[in-house]
C-alpha positions as CSV (number, residue, x, y, z in Angstrom):
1,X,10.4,19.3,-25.6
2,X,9.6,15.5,-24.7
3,X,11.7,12.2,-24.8
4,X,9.6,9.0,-25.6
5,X,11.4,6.3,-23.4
6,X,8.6,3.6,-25.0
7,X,5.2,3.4,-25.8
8,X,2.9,5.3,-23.4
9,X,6.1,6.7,-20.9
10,X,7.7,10.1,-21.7
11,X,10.0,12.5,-19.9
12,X,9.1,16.6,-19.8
13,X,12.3,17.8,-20.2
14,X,11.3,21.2,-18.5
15,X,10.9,18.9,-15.3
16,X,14.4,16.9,-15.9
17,X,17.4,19.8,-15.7
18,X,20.3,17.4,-16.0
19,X,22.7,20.0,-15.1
20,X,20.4,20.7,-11.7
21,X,20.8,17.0,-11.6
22,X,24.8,16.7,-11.2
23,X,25.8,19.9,-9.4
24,X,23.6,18.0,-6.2
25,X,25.7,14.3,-7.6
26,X,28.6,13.4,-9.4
27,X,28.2,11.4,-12.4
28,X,30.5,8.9,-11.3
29,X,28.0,8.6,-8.6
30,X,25.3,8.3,-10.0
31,X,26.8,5.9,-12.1
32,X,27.7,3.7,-8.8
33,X,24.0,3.8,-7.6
34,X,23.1,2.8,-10.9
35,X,24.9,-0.1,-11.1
36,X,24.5,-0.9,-7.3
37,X,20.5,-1.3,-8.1
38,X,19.9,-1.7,-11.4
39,X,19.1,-5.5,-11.4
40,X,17.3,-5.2,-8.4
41,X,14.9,-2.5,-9.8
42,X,14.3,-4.1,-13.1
43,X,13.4,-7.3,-11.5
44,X,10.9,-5.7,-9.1
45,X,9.6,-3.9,-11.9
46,X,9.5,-7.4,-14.3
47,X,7.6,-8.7,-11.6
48,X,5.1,-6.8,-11.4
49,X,4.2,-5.7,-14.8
50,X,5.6,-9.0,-16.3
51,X,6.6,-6.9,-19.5
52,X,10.3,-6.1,-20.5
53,X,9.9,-2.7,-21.9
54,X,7.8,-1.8,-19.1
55,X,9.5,-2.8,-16.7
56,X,12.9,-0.5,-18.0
57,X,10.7,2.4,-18.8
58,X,9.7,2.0,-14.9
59,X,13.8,1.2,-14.1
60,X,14.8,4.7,-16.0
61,X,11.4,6.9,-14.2
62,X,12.8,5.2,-10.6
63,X,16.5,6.3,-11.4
64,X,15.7,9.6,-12.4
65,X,13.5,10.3,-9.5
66,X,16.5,8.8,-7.7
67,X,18.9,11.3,-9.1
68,X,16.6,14.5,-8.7
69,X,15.6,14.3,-5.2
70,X,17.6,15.3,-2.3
71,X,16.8,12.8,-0.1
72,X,19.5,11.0,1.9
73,X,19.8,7.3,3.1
74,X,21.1,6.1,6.3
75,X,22.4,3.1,4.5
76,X,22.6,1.1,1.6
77,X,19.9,-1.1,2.4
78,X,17.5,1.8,3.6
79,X,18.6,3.5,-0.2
80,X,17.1,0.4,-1.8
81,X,14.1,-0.2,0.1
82,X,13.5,3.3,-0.6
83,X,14.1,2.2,-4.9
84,X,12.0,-0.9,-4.4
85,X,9.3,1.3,-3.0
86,X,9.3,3.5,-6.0
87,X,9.1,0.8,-8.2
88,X,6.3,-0.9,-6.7
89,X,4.6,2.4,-6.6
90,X,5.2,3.1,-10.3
91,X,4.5,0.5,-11.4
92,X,0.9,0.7,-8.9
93,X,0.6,4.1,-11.1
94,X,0.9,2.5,-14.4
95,X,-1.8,-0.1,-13.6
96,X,-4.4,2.3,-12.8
97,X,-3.7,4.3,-15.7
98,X,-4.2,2.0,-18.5
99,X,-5.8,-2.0,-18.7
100,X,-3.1,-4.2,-19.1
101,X,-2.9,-7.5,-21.2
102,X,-0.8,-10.8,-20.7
103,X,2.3,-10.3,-22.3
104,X,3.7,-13.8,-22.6
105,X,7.4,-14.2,-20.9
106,X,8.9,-15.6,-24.0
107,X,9.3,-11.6,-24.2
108,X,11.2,-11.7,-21.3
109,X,15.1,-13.4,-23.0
110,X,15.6,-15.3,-19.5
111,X,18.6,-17.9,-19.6
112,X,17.8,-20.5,-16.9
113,X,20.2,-22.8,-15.4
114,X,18.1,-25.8,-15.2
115,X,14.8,-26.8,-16.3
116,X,13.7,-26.4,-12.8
117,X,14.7,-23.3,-12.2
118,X,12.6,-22.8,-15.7
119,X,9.5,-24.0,-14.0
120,X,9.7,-22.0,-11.0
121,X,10.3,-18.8,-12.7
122,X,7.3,-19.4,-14.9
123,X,5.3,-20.8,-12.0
124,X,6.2,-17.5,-9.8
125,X,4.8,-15.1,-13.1
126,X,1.7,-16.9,-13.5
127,X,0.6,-16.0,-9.5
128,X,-1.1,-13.2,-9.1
129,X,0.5,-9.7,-8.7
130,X,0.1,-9.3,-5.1
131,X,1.4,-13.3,-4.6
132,X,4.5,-12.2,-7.3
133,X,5.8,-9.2,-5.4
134,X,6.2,-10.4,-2.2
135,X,7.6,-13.7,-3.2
136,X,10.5,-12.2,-5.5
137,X,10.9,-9.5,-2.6
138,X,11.2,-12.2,0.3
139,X,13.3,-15.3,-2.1
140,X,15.1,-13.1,-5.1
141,X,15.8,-9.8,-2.9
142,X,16.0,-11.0,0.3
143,X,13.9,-8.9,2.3
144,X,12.0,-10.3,5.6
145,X,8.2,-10.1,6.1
146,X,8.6,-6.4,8.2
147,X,11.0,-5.1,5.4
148,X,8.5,-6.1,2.7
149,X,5.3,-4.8,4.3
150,X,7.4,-1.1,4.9
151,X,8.0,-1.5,0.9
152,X,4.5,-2.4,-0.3
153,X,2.7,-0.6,2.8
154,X,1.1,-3.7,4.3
155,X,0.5,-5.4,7.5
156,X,3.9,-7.7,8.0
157,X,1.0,-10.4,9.1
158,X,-0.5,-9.8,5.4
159,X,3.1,-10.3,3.9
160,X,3.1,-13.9,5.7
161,X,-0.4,-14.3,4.6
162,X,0.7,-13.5,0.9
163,X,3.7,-15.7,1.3
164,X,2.1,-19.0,2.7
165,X,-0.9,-18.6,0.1
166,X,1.5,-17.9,-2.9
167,X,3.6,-20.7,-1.5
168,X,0.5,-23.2,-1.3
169,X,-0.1,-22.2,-5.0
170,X,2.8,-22.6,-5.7
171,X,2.7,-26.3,-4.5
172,X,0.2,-27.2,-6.5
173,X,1.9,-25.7,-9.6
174,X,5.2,-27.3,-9.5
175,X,4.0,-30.8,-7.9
176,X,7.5,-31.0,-6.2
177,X,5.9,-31.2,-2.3
């Protein structure tokens, strides 16, 4: 048997033993590392696919590889560089498996505090993916250039490289500078 999660995602249940899954963690657990990453996940994910249902079908794949390995974390901050790497990389796997068109971000159901904040947001989608990540990765998840190039397995001086030229286009986006 298969669950659909979406469109073009599914789960082979003869893969994903949910009982396997909590004798190795509690529920309540699971729940806490759930809730603990979540937002941070999706966002990644939102990022870099700059489609909703994508982007949770990729949330839901991350948390259940999460939940099936047996991999410990020295820390919380090692457990979600290890999340955002998965992310990154699955959402890597879904762009090379299909062509993907612009979705526009009306899709996305964002509530802005200010028009500004609007215009960044929309200014931040509209860079180009490699640009996207490592901005949200350095300003939204607070990450510095080394932690970001461990995540997306680039040179930290490419990750400055990325974040001055995404900045620069930035600039000329926004007019603010």
């Amino acid at each position: 048997p298969v669950i659909f999660c979406s469109s073009h995602s599914y789960i082979d249940q003869k893969r994903f033993k949910p009982e396997r899954m909590v004798k190795k963690m509690g529920s309540s657990e699971m729940a806490e590392i759930y809730d603990k990453y979540k937002n941070a996940v999706y966002r990644t994910a939102f990022t870099m696919c700059k489609n909703a249902s994508d982007a949770e079908d990729i949330t839901q794949e991350v948390f259940l590889k999460r939940f099936t390995c047996n991999t410990s974390f020295e820390s919380d901050e090692h457990e979600k560089a290890w999340l955002l790497r998965v992310t990154a990389n699955k959402c890597k796997d879904l762009f090379r498996l299909m062509f993907r068109k612009h979705v526009s971000l009306e899709d996305a159901d964002i509530i802005y505090e200010t028009p500004e904040e609007s215009m960044v947001y929309h200014a931040v989608m509209e860079l180009p993916a490699g640009y996207r990540i490592v901005i949200h990765l350095y300003y939204y998840e607070g990450y510095s250039g080394k932690e970001i190039g461990q995540i997306t397995e680039q040179s930290e001086t490419t990750v400055q490289t990325k974040l001055y030229r995404a900045r620069q286009k930035l600039k000329k986006k926004i007019n603010w500078f």
